[in-house]
N, C-alpha and C positions, 0 to 999 in steps of 0.2 A: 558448454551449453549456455544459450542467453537465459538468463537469470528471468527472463521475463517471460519466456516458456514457461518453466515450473512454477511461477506465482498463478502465470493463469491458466493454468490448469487445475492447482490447487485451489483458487477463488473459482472456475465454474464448476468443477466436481463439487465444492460446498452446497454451488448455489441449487444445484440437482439432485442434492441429495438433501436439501434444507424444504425445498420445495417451490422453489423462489422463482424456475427459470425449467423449461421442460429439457430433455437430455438434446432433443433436435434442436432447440435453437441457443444451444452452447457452440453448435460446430461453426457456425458463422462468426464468432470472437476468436474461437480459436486459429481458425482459419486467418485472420484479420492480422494474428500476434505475430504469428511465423513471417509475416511479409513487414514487420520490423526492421529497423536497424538497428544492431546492436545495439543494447546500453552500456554507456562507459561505466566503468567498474572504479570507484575511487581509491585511491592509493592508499589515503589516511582514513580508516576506518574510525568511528565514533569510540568518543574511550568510555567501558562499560559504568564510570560512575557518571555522564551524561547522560547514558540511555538509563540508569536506575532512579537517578534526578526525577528524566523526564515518565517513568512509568509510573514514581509513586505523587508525584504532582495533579497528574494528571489521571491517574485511576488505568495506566493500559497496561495490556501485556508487553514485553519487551520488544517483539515483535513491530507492535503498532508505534512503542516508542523510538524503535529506528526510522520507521518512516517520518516522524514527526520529527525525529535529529535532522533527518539529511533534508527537509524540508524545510526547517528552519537554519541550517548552514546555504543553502541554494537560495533563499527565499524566495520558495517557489511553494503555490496552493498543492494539496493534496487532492488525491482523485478517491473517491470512498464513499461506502454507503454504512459505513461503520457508522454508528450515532457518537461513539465515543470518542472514538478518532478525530469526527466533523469536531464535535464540539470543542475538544483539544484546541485544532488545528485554528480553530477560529478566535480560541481562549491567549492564544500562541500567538498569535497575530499572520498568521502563515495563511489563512482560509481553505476555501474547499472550491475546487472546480466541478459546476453543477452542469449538467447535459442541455 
């Protein structure tokens, strides 16, 4: 399965259930993800005392501190409406891709 299915699925069922975003206009990203192309999957995954570095540095979950790993190995911005993440990302030198 592309890994990028079940993030956004999991990021629009939050945001409809957070209140963020109504359930009908979740189907239009969904819709949007499926016509993807794969994301490559990296070989060398992050070793767990970089992502624990980066979670208690930066105040994240582990979670937000993988993105923030493989963002800052890629040096590439982060896409997020996370406050803590942005601000990470931006603390990181990585930044944040705004709409």
């Amino acid at each position: 399965m592309n890994p990028a299915i079940a993030t956004t699925a999991f990021v629009l069922d939050n945001s409809v259930l957070c209140g963020w975003i109504l359930a009908n206009q979740a189907t239009p990203y969904s819709d949007a993800v499926a016509g993807l192309r794969p994301i490559r999957i990296e070989a060398a995954p992050p070793q767990p005392a970089a992502l624990l570095s980066l979670a208690l540095r930066f105040q994240l979950t582990s979670y937000d501190a993988a993105y923030l790993e493989l963002a800052l190995r890629l040096q590439l911005p982060i896409a997020t409406r996370d406050d803590a993440l942005a601000e990470a990302a931006w603390a990181a030198g990585v930044g944040v891709l705004t709409a």
